[in-house]
C-alpha positions as CSV (number, residue, x, y, z in Angstrom):
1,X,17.0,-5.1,-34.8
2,X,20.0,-6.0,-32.2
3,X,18.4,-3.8,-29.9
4,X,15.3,-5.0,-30.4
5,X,16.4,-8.2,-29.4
6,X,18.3,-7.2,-26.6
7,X,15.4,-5.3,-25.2
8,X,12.9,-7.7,-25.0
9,X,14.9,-10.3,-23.5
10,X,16.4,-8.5,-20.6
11,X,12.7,-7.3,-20.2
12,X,11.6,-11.4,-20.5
13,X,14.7,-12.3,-17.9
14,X,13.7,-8.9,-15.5
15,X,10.1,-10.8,-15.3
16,X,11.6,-14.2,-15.0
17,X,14.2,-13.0,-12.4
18,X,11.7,-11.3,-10.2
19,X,9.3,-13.6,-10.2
20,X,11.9,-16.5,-9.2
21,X,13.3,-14.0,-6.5
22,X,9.4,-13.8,-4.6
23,X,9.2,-17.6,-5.2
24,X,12.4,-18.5,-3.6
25,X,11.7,-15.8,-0.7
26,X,8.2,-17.6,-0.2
27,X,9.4,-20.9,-0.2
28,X,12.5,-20.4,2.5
29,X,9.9,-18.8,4.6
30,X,7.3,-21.9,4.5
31,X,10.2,-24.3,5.3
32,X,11.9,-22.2,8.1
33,X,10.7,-23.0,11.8
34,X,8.7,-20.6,13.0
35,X,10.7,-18.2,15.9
36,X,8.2,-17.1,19.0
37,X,6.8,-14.0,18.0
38,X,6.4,-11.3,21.2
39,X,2.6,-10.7,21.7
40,X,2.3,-7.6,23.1
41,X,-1.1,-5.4,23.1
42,X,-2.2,-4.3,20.3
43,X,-4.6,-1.5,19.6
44,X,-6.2,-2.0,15.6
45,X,-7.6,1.1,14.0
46,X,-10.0,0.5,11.3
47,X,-11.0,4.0,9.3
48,X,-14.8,3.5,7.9
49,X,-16.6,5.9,5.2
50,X,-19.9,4.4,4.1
51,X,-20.6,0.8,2.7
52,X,-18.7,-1.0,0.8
53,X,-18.4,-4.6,-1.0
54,X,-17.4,-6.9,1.8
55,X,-17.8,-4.5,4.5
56,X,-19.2,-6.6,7.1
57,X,-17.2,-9.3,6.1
58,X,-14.1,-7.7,6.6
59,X,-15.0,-5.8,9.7
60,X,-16.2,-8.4,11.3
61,X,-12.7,-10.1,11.1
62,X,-11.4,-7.8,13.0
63,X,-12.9,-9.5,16.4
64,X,-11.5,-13.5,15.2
65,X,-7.9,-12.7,15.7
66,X,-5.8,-14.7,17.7
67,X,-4.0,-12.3,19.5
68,X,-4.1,-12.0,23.9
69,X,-4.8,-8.6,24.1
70,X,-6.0,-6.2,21.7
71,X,-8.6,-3.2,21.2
72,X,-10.2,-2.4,18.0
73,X,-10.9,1.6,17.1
74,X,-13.4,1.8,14.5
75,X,-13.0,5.3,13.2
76,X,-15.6,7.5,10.9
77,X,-16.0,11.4,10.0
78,X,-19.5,11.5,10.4
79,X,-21.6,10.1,12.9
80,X,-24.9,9.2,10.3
81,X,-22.4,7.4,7.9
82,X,-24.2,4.3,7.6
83,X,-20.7,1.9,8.1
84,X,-21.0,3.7,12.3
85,X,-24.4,1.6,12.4
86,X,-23.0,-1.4,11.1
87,X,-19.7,-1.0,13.0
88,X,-22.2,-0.7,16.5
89,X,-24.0,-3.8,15.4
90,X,-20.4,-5.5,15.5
91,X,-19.2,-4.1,18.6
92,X,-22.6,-5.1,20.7
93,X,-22.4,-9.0,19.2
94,X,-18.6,-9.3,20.5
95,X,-18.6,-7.6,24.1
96,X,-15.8,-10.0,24.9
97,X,-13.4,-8.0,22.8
98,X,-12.2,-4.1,23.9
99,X,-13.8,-2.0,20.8
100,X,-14.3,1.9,20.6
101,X,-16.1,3.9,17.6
102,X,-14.8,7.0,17.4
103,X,-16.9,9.9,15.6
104,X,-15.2,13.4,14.0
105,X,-12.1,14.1,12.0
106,X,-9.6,16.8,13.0
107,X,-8.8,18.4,9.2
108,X,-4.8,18.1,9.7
109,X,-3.4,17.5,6.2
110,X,-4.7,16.5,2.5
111,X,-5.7,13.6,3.6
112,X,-9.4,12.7,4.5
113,X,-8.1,9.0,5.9
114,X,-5.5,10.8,7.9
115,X,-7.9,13.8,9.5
116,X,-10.2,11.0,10.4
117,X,-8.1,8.3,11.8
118,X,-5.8,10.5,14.0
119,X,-8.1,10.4,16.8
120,X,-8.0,6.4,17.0
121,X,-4.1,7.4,17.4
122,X,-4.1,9.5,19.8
123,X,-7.0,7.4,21.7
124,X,-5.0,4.1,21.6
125,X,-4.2,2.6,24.7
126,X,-1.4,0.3,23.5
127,X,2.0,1.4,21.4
128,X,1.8,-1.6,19.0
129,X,-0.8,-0.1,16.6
130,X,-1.7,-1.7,13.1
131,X,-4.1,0.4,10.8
132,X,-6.2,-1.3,8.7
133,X,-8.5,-0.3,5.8
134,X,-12.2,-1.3,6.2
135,X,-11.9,-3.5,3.0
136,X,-9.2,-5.7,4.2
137,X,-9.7,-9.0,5.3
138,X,-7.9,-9.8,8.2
139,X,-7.1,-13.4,8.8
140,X,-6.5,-14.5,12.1
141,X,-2.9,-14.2,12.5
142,X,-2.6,-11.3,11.0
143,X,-1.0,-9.3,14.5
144,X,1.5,-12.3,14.0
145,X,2.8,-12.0,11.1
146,X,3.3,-8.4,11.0
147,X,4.9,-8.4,14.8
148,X,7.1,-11.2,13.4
149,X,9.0,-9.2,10.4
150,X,9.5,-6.5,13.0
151,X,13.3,-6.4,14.4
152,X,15.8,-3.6,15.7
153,X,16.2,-2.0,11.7
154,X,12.6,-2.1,11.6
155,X,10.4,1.4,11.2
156,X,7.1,-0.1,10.0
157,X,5.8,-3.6,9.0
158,X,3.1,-3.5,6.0
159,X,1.1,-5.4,3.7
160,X,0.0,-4.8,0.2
161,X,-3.8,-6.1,-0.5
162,X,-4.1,-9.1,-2.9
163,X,-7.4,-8.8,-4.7
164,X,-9.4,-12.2,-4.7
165,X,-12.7,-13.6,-5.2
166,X,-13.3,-11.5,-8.3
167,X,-16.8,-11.8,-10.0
168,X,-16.8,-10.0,-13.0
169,X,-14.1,-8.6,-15.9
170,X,-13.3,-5.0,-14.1
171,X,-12.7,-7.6,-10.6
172,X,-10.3,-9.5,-12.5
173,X,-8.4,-6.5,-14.3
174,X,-8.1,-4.9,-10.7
175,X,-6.8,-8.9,-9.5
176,X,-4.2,-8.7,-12.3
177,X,-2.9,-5.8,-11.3
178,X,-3.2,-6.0,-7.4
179,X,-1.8,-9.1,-7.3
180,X,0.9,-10.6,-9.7
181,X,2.1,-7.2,-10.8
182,X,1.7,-4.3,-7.8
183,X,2.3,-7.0,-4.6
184,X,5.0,-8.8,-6.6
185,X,7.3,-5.9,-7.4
186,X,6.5,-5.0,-3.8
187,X,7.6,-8.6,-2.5
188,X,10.4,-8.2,-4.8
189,X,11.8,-5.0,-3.3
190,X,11.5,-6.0,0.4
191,X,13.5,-9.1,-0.4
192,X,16.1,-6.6,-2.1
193,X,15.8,-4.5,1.3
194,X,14.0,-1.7,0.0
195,X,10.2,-2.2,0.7
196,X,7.7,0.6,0.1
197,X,5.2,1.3,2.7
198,X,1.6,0.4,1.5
199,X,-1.5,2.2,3.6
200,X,-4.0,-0.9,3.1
201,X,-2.3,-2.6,6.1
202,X,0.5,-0.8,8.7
203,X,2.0,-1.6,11.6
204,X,3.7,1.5,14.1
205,X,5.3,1.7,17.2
206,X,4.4,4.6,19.2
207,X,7.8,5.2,20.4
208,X,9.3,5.2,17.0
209,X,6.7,7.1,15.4
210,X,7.2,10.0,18.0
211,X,11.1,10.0,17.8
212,X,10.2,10.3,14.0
213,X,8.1,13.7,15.0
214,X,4.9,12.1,16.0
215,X,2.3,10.2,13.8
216,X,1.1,13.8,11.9
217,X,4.1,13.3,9.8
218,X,2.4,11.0,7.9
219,X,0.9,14.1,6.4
220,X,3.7,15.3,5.4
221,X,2.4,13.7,1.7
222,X,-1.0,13.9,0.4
223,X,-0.6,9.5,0.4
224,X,0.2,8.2,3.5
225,X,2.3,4.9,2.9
226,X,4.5,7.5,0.9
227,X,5.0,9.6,3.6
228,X,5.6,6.5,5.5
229,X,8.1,5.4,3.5
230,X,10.1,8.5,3.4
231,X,9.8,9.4,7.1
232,X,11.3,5.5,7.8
233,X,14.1,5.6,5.0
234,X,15.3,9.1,6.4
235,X,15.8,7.5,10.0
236,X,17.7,4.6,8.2
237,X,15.1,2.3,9.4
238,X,13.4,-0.7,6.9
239,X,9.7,-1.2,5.8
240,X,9.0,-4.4,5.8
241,X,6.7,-6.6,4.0
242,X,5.0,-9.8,5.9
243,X,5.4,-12.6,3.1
244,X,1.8,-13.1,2.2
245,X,-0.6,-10.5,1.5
246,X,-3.6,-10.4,3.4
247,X,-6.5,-10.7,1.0
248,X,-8.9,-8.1,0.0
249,X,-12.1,-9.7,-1.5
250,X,-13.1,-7.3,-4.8
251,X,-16.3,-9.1,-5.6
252,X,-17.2,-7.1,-9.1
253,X,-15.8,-4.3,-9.8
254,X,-16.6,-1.2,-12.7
255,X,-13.3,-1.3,-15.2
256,X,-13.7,2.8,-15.2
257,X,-13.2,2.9,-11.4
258,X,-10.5,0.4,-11.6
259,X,-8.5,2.6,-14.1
260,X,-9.6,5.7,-11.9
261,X,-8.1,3.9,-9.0
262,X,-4.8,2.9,-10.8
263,X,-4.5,6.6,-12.1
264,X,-4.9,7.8,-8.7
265,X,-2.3,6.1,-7.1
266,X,0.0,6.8,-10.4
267,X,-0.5,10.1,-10.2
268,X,0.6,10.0,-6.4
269,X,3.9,7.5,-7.0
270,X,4.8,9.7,-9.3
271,X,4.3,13.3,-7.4
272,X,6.4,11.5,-4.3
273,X,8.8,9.1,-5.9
274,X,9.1,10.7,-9.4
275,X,12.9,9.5,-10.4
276,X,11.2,5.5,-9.1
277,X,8.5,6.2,-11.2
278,X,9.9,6.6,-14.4
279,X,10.8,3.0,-14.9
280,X,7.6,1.8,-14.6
281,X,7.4,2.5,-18.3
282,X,9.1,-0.1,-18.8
283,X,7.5,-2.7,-16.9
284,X,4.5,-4.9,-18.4
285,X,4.4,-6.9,-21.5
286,X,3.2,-4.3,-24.3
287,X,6.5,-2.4,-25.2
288,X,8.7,-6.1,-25.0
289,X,5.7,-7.6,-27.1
290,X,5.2,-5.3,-29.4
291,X,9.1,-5.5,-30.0
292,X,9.0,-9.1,-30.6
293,X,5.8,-8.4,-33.2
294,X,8.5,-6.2,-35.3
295,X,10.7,-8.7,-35.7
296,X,8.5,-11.2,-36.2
297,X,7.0,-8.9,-38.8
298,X,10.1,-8.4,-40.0
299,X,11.3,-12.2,-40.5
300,X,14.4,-11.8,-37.8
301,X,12.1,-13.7,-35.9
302,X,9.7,-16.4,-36.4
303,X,6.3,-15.7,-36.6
304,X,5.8,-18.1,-33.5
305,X,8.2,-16.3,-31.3
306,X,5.7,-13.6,-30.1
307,X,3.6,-16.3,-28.9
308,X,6.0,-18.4,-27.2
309,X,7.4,-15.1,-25.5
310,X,4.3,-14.3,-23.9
311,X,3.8,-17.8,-22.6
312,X,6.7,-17.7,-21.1
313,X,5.8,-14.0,-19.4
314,X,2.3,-15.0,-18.1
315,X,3.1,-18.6,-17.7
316,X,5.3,-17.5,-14.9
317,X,3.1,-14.8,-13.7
318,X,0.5,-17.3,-13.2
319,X,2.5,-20.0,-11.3
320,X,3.2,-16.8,-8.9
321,X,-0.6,-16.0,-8.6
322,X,-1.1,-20.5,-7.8
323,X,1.6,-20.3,-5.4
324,X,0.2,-17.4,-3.3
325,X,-3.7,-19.1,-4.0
326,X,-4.2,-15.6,-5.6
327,X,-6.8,-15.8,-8.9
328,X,-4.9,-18.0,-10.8
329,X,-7.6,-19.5,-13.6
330,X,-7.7,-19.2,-17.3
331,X,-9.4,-16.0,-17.4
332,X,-6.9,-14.5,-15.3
333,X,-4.6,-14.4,-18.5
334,X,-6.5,-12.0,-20.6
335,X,-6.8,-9.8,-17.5
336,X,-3.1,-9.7,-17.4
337,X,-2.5,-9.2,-20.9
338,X,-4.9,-6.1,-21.0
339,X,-3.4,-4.8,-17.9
340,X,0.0,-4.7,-19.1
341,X,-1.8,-2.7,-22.5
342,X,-2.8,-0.5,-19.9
343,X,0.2,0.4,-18.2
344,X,1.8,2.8,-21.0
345,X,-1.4,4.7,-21.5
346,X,-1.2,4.7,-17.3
347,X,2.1,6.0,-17.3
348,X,1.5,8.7,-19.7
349,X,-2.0,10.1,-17.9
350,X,0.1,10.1,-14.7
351,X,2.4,12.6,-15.9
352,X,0.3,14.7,-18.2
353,X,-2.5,15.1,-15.5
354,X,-2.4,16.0,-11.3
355,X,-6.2,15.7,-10.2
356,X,-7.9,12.8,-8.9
357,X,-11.0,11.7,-6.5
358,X,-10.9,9.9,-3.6
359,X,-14.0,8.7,-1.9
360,X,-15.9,11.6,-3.0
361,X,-12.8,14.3,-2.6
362,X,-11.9,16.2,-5.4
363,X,-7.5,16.1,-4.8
364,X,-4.7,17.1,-6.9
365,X,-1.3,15.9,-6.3
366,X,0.2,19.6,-5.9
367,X,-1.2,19.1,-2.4
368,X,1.9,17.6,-1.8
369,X,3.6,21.1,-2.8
370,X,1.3,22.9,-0.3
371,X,2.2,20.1,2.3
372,X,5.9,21.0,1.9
373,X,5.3,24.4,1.9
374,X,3.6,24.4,4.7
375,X,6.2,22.2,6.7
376,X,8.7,24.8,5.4
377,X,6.8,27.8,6.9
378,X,5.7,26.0,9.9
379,X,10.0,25.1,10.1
380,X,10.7,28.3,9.7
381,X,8.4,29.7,12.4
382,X,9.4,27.4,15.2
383,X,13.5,28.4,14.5
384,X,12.5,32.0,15.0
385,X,10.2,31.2,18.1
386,X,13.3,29.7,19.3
387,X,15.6,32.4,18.6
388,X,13.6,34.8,20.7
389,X,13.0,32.2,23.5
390,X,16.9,32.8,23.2
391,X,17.0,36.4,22.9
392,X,14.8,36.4,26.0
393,X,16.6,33.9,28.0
394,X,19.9,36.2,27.3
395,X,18.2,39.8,28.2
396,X,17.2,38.2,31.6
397,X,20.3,36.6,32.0
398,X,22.1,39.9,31.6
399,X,19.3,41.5,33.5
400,X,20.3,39.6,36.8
């Protein structure tokens, strides 16, 4: 029973404690003056692969920024997808901003986003490049705000997506988890200096990137932001995340893609960061809960306790989601609470399991295996390239 108690309320203060930590890191940020931010030019690379919820919306944000100079790279495998039509439309109603679509994808890695937006990369004019997913919503200062959590320990600036405008049960489940759970613990770690990278939102620097060995390193993992994020923490640089989110509007969403999605990027945490990972079985309400329901059951406890215990855990959660004008209304709760009855089941799948789908590609997470194997072999044959450049070198050397 002692450790019972003892587990649930270091889980309780863990939830408490984190939660007050993104709070306090939110409101010191609000009340601190504003330091001029360096504007340099900016080239924004937007990947597109068909239609989507919001797609206009989100693209079309792209040319309301309030930034001096920037170009805008829209970016798409194939040249009848039907977001290259929409993404013309946009470009011939803004002439007054520099924008390029760029057609083809040069197959590089595992990943389909990569092979298709390393042309906008290599076509950029400007080294301050931000790559943004076509469902993300960019508000106008969005350039700002990433430039400004950029200094000299800084290898990339990024931002998580927090879900809004949800319409239906499967849009709030995926709000729940976006939001108060995934972009707090992220929040959380960049104020403990030790941010992940997230691939919805990313700002480079050419000339880092290339001391880094160039922007196809970000294949070296079948997910991007974790390649990112290992690349960066090698060179004893920081990922940073800006302080609020930029918003991704869900509208509805099916709850069987939403777990699909989840599993997905389980599956890849867990392939890339697997000793990380193996907390998250402890995060969530259910295990803590279902503790407090034993010893309730049990009469340690009262019978109220399991109640007041979880209106303490989402009563805080939601005060996070207000703060951050993040879905925050009464039906937000049960979305929470069936998340966090989710996350064991999550946990488990991730582990027992390797394959997943993204937009309409069948992937497994032992690409990453093949990745590494193939930056081994491709390792291996540059040293002996350079041994015989050597060899050759000597031999004329001696030959003179």
């Amino acid at each position: 029973m002692t450790f019972l108690i003892w587990f649930a309320a270091i889980a309780l203060l863990v939830q408490l404690a984190s939660i007050a930590v993104v709070l306090s890191v939110k409101l010191r940020h609000k009340n601190r003056e504003a330091a001029p931010t360096p504007r340099p030019p900016v080239t924004l690379i937007r990947p597109i692969c068909g239609l989507e919820n919001n797609l206009e919306r989100c693209l079309a944000s792209s040319f309301q920024l309030d930034w001096p100079t920037y170009e805008i790279l829209f970016c798409v495998a194939r040249a009848d997808d039907p977001a290259a039509s929409l993404a013309r439309r946009l470009m011939a109603e803004h002439p007054d901003i520099a924008s390029t679509l760029l057609v083809g994808e040069d197959p590089f890695s595992a990943n389909p986003k990569l092979n298709n937006v390393v042309k906008g990369w290599r076509s950029a004019r400007h080294d301050w490049i931000v790559m943004t997913d076509s469902n993300v919503l960019m508000p106008s200062d969005t350039i700002e705000r990433m430039i400004a959590r950029w200094d000299e320990r800084t290898g990339l600036v990024c931002s998580p997506p927090a879900g809004t405008e949800p319409e239906n049960a499967g849009a709030l489940l995926e709000s729940a988890w976006l939001d108060s759970f995934q972009a707090r613990w992220q929040l959380f770690a960049d104020a403990c200096g030790f941010g992940f990278a997230q691939g919805k939102s990313m700002l480079f620097n050419r000339h880092v990137m290339t001391q880094l060995g160039g922007f196809e390193r970000l294949g070296d993992e079948v997910a991007e932001d974790a390649a990112a994020t290992l690349l960066i923490r090698n060179a004893g640089l920081k990922v940073r995340i800006v302080h609020e989110p930029f918003p991704q509007p869900l509208g509805p969403r099916d709850i069987k893609a939403v777990w699909k999605r989840q599993l997905r990027w389980a599956r890849l945490r867990r392939a890339s960061f697997p000793l990380y990972f193996l907390p998250e079985i402890l995060t969530g309400a259910a295990l803590p809960l279902a503790a407090m329901i034993a010893l309730a059951a049990t009469g340690a406890l009262p019978l109220i306790a399991p109640i007041a215990y979880l209106a303490a855990w989402y009563g805080a959660e939601v005060l996070l989601a207000r703060s951050y004008s993040w879905p925050s209304g009464w039906r937000i709760v049960p979305a929470m609470l069936a998340r966090d009855l989710l996350l064991p089941g999550l946990f488990v799948a991730a582990w027992f399991g390797s394959g997943f789908e993204w937009r309409g590609n069948a992937m497994t997470v032992a690409d990453n295996d093949n990745s590494r194997t193939a930056r081994f072999r491709t390792a291996v044959a540059r040293t002996r390239d350079r041994a015989r450049e050597k060899a050759r070198a000597l031999v004329a050397a001696r030959s003179h």
